[in-house]
Each structure stands twice: as C-alpha cells, then as structure tokens.
KEKOL-885040 format. One record per residue (C-alpha): z negated, y negated, x negated; chain; residue number from 1. Coordinates in steps of 0.02 Angstrom, whole numbers, plus 50000, padded with zeros to 5 digits. Example, Ala and Ser with C-alpha at 12.3 -4.5 7.8 and 13.67 -1.06 7.14 Angstrom:
- z:y:x:c:k
- 49610:50225:49385:A:1
- 49643:50053:49316:A:2
This chain:
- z:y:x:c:k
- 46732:53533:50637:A:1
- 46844:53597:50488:A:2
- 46909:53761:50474:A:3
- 46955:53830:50304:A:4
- 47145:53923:50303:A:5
- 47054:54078:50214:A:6
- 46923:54113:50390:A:7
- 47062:54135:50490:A:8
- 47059:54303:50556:A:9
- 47215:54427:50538:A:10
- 47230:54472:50709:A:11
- 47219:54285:50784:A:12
- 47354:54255:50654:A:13
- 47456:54412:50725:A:14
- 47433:54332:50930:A:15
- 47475:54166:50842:A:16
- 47634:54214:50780:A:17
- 47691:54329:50923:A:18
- 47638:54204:51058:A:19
- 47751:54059:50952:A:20
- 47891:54191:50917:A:21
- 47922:54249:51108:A:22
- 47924:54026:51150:A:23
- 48037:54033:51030:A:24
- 48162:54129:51066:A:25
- 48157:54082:51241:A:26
- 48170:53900:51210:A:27
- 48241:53876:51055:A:28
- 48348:53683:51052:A:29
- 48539:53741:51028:A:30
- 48555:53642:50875:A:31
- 48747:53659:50775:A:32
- 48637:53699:50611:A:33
- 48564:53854:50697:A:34
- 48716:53919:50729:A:35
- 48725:53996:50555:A:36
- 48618:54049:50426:A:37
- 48734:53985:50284:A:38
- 48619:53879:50145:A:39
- 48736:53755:50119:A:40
- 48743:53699:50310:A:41
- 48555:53724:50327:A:42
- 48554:53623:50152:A:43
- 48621:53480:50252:A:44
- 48544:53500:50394:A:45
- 48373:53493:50331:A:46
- 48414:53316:50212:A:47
- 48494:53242:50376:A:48
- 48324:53287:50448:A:49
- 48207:53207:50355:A:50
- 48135:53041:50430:A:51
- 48274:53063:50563:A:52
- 48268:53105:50739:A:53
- 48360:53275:50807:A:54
- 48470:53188:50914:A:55
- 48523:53056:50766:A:56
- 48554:53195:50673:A:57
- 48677:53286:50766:A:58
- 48848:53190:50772:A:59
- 48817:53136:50591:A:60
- 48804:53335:50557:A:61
- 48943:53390:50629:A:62
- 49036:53247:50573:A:63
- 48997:53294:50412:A:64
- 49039:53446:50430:A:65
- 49211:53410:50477:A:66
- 49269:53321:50324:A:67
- 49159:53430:50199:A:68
- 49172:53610:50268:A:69
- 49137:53655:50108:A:70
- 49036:53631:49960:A:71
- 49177:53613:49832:A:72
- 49228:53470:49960:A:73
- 49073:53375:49961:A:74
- 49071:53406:49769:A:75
- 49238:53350:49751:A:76
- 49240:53190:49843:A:77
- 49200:53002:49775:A:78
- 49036:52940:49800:A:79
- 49073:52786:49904:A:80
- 49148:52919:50040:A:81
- 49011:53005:50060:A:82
- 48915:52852:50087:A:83
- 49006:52803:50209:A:84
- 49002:52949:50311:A:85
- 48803:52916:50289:A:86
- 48805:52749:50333:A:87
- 48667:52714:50465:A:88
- 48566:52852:50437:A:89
- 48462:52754:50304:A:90
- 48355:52826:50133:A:91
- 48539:52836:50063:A:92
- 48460:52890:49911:A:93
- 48458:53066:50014:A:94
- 48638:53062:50021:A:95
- 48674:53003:49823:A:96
- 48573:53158:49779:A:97
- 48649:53282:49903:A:98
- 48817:53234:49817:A:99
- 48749:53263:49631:A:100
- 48689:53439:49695:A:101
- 48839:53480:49749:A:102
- 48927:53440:49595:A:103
- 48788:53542:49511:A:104
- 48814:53694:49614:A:105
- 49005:53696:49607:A:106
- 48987:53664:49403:A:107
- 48829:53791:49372:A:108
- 48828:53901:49504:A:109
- 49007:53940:49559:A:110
- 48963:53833:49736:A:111
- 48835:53944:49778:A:112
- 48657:53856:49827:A:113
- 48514:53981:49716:A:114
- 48441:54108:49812:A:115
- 48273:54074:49739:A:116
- 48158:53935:49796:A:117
- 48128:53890:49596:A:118
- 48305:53872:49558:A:119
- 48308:53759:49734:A:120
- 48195:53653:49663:A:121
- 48294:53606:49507:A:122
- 48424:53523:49615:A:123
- 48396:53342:49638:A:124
- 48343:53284:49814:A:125
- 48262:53470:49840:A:126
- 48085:53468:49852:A:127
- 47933:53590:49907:A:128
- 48003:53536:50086:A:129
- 48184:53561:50076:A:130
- 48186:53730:49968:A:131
- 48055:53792:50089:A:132
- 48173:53801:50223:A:133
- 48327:53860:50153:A:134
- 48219:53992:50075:A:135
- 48144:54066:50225:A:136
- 48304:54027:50359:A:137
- 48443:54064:50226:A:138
- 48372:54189:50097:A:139
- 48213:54263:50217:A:140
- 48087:54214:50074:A:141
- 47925:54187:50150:A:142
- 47901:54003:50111:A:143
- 47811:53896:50253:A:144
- 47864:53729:50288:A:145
- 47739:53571:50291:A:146
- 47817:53412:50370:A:147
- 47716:53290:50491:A:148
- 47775:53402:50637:A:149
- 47675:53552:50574:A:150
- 47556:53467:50507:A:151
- 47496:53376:50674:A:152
- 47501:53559:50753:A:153
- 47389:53610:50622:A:154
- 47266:53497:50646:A:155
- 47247:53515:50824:A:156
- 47248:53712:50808:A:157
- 47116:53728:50675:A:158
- 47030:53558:50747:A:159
- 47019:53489:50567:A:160
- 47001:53319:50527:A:161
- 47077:53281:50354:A:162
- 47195:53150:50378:A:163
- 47379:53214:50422:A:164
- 47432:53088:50311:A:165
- 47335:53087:50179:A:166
- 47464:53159:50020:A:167
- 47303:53199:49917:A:168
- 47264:53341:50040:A:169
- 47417:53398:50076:A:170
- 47373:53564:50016:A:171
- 47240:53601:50126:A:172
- 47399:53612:50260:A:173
- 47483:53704:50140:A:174
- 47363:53848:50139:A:175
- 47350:53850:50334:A:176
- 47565:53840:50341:A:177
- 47553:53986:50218:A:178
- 47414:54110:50309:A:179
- 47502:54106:50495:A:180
- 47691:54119:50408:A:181
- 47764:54275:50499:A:182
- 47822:54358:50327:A:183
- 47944:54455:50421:A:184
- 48039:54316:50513:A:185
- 47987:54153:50386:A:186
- 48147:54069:50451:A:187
- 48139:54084:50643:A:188
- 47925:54061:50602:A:189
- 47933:53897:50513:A:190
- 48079:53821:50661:A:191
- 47966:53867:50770:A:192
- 47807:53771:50737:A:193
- 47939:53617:50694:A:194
- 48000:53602:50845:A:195
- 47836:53643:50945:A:196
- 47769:53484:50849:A:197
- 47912:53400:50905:A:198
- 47932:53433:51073:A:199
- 47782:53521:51134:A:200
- 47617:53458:51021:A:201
- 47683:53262:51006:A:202
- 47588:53136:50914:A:203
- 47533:53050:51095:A:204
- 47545:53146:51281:A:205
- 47569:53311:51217:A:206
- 47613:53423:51341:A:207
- 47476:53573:51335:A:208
- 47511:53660:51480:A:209
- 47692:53731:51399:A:210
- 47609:53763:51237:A:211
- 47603:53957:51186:A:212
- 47469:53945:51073:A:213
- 47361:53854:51209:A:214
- 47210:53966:51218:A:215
- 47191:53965:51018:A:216
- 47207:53781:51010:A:217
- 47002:53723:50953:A:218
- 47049:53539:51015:A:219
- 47152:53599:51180:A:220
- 46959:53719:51194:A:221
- 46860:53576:51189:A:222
- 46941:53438:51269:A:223
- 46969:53323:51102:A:224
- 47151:53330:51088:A:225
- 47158:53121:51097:A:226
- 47050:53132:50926:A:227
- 47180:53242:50825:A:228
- 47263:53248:50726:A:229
- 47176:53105:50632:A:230
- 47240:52986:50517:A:231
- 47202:52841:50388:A:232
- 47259:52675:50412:A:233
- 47384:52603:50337:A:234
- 47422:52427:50274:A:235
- 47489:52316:50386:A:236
- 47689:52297:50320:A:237
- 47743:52163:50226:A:238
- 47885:52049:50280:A:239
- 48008:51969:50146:A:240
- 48115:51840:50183:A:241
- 48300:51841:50109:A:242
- 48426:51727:50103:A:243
- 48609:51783:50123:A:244
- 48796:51700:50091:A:245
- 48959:51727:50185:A:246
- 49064:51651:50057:A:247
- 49222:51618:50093:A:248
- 49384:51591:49991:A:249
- 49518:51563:50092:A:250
- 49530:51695:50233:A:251
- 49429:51816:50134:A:252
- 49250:51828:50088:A:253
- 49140:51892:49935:A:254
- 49057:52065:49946:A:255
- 48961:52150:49804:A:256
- 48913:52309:49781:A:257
- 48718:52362:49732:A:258
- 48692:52480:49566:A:259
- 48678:52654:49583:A:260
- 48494:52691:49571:A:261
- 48345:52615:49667:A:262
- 48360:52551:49872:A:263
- 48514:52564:49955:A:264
- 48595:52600:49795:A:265
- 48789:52603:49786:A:266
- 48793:52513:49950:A:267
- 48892:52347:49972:A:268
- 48818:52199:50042:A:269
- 48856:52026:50066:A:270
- 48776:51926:49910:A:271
- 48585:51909:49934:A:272
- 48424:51863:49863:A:273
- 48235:51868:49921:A:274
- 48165:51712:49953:A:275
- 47988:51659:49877:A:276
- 47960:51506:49884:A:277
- 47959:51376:50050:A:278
- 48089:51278:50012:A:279
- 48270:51226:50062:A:280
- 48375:51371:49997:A:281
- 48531:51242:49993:A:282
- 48538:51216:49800:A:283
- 48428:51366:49781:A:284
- 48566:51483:49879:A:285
- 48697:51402:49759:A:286
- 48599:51439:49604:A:287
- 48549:51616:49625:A:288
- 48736:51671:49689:A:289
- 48794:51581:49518:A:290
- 48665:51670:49422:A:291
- 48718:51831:49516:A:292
- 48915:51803:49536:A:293
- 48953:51677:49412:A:294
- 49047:51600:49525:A:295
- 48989:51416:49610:A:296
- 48997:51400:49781:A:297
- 48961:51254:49924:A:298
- 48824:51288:50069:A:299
- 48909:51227:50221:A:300
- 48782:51268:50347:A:301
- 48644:51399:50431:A:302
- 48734:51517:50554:A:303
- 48601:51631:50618:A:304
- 48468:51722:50562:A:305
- 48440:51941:50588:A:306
- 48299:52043:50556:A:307
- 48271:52239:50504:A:308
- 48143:52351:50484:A:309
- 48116:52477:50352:A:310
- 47987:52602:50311:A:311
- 47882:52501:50212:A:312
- 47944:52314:50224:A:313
- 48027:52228:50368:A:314
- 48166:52096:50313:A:315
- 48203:51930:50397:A:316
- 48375:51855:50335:A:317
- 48453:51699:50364:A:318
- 48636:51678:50356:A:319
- 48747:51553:50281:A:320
- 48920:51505:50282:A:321
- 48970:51446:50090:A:322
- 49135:51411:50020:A:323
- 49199:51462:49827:A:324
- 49216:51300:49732:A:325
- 49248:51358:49559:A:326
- 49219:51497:49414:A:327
- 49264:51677:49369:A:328
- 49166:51808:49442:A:329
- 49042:51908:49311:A:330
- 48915:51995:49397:A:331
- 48731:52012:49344:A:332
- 48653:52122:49449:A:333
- 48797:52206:49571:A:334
- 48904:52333:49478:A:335
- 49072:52289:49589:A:336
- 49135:52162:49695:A:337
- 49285:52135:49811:A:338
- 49368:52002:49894:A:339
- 49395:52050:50066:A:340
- 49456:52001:50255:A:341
- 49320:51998:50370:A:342
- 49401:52140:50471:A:343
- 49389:52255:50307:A:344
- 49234:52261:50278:A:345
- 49215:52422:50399:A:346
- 49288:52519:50252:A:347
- 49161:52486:50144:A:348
- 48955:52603:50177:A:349
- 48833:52448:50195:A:350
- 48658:52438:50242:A:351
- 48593:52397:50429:A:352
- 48548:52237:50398:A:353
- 48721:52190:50332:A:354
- 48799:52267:50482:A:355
- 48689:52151:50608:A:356
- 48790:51999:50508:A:357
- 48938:52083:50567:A:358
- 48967:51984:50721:A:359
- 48940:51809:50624:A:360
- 49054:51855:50492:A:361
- 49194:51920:50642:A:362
- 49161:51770:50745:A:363
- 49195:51649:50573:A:364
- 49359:51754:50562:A:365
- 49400:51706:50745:A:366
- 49371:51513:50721:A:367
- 49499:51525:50587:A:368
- 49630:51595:50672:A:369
C-alpha cells in the first residue's frame, strides 16, 4: 500500500506529533550536544553524526570540544591537527570541510554560522541534511530532517514501499518529513523521530510495544512490520588487494602523506599501492615505491597481512619489511613525506588500516633494540 504525504490528515498529524513530543521529552538520550542550542556545537555534532554511531560520537565530541571551544579555534588551527583529533572516525573528508567552513565563517561572517538554511548551504560539507538541523534546533526554522533513521520510521508509519534507499526518491520522504514537522518545535520534532528510529523503530527487532506512535503505525496495524521498510539490493562489495612497505633506513622508516582532495586525503600512510595483477609483488613492490618515492629500496620479506572494511570496498593488505638502498626522495603522488621512528608515528592522523600495521611496525622496532 503507498500513502501519498499530501492524504495525510491534519489532525492524525496533530496526535502524531503530540504523542512523539510527550516520548520525547520523557526519554530524551542526555547527549553533550543537547545541552545547548549553540549552531556551532550542533554544527559539529551533526558532521560527527553522520555514518557514526551515538556512542562513537561522544568522546570524539567532547574531545573536540575541549581543544576547539571555539570557532575562531577550529578556524585557526593547522589542518593536520584537526585530523588528528578525527582520526578513527573515518569519511575524513567530513572533517577537511568542517575546517574550511570554519575558516569561511571566521573570514565572512565574523564566526557566526548563517542563520538561514540558504546561506548554510553555501558552506562546504553542509548539505540539505546538515543545514536542516541546525536550522530547526539552532535558529527554530521549520526544516525537517531526512536521514536513514527517519526514513525507516516513515516507511513503516505510512506502510510505503519505495525503497528507503533508493536516492532517486528521496523526495517522496521529504514531503512526508515536511507534513508531520511540528512548525512550532522543528528542533525538539526532527530529534525526536531520529532517535525513535534509532532506538525505538530499528532496522531489525524493533521494539513496538514502547513506540508512541504505535496505534498510527499501518505496518505495526497489520502485522507486516518484518516487510518494511523495504530496500533494493545492493552490489555485493568489491575487495582490492594492496600491497604495503615498512621501509626502513636505519632506525627510522618512510611515511608519506596522501594529497589533499579525494579518500583519506591529507592522511599519512605507510607507502602503498593496489595490487592488480597475480603476481609476486617482490620487484613489483620495488618498482612502484621508486615510481612513487624515487627512492630504491630492497624487499626483505612478508610480515603479515591486515584487512579493513570501508563503505564501499573492503581492503586486504599485505605487509612488507624493505630496506632504503639508494636515491633522493621526489614524490609522485604523496604531497609530503617524513622519516620517522616507529614510536612517532602516533603524532601523525592515519587511516585504520595503517593503524592495524601498527603492531608489526612496533614489534620491528623491538627486534632492533
């Protein structure tokens, strides 16, 4: 059965929003980010957010918080700090942009986020999402919020089947967001159906019996909630192979860092390349790092191998211990590189997959000593 946004009558819409307004404000998580209204805390709050779990969120917020209290901090500092401070929370390109913003608002806007959602928008990393939410908790504007949290309760509410994940019809879940938005209380509205997706109407074993829009729920009615929300298949994820070198001279060891733009951009990594063809990366290894570096190295041996998973690729890496033979390093590729002690290389923001090397790289520093 679908249900178009416009047939939904004004007093259901009324019981909806009271019903979700009273669980609210009885249940409401005690998150740091709601303990203010202030955009540029909600700002972060809602970038830390995205793709990331509540609870991942937290210490990384108020850790955050602690060294930029401020805008005209965050604005202020280098690039490679903030990084750092992001390190493990992944799509880093979140965190690159949140930085340029800042330095936007401090330059343009005397460090004040815009109070409207279209000048939101203009700031890069702030989307229909993101200026949503600051509008409505920060500024009251009555903008509803769409993420896969709202969406799911959508679907089960309004028993419609268009695929939750499906961006083409994304604003069919728009227009339903929009209709129930309390235009009173936008802010405190649009938290609330988030976190009744998250807690309350969960992608699997949703817990009905504490939900307090229950008795207008069409799939909770008629017993389908296992069939919603529904969603297309995706392609099975790809899996590349890489091939990366601790290389050693002397007591210290080669890291590079990536460019600016694109994945995991500004982070530093040990030097890397994907492997496509099957066969023995030993002359292959010392090719592409000369290509890369400019530097020639020797393979000494295979130490291990580590895998990771990202969004839309998983990575399997093996790991090999090389030592620098000869050359001047001129990079093709990575914008920086340092020569460093193994037990450095906690100063530097790099990627989760370099950090699962970690204990190799330690235990080669070990051996040596």
């Amino acid at each position: 059965m679908k249900k178009s946004a416009v047939d939904i009558k004004k007093n259901t819409i009324q019981k909806i929003q009271k019903s979700l307004a009273r669980w609210y404000q009885k249940n409401r998580l005690d998150l740091p980010w709601r303990k203010t209204d202030d955009p540029y805390r909600v700002w972060i709050s809602e970038v830390m957010l995205q793709q990331t779990r509540i609870e991942t969120v937290i210490p990384y917020y108020n850790r955050f918080m602690d060294k930029y209290p401020e805008i005209k901090f965050l604005a202020e500092s280098d690039l490679q700090s903030v990084l750092k401070i992001w390190e493990g929370l992944g799509y880093y390109a979140r965190a690159r942009n949140m930085h340029k913003a800042a330095q936007i608002i401090c330059e343009k806007f005397q460090g004040r986020l815009p109070d409207t959602r279209e000048g939101l928008l203009k700031l890069p990393g702030i989307g229909e999402y993101i200026s949503a939410a600051i509008a409505s908790i920060s500024f009251r504007i009555p903008a509803a919020v769409v993420d896969g949290n709202v969406k799911r309760v959508l679907a089960r509410l309004f028993m419609d089947s268009t695929p939750t994940n499906d961006t083409g019809r994304k604003n069919l879940f728009e227009s339903y967001a929009a209709k129930l938005l309390d235009q009173d209380q936008p802010g405190d509205f649009n938290q609330a159906v988030m976190e009744l997706g998250q807690r309350i109407c969960r992608p699997g074993n949703p817990i009905c019996s504490d939900c307090p829009v229950q008795e207008f729920c069409k799939v909770f009615q008629t017993n389908r909630i296992d069939q919603y929300p529904v969603r297309v298949d995706r392609k099975s994820v790809p899996l590349k192979k890489m091939n990366y070198a601790i290389v050693f001279q002397g007591k210290k060891c080669l890291l590079l860092r990536r460019p600016a733009k694109g994945l995991l951009g500004g982070l530093w990594e040990l030097p890397g390349y994907e492997q496509h063809h099957r066969t023995a990366p030993g002359k292959q290894l010392e090719n592409m790092i000369c290509r890369m570096t400019g530097i020639r190295i020797r393979v000494e041996e295979k130490i291990g191998t580590v895998s990771h998973a990202y969004t839309h690729f998983k990575v399997a890496a093996n790991v090999y211990l090389c030592f620098y033979k000869s050359g001047e390093i001129c990079l093709n590729g990575p914008t920086e590189h340092q020569w460093i002690l193994p037990a450095e290389i906690h100063h530097y923001p790099c990627h989760k997959l370099i950090h699962k090397i970690f204990p190799m790289l330690h235990g080669l520093a070990n051996q040596d000593e």
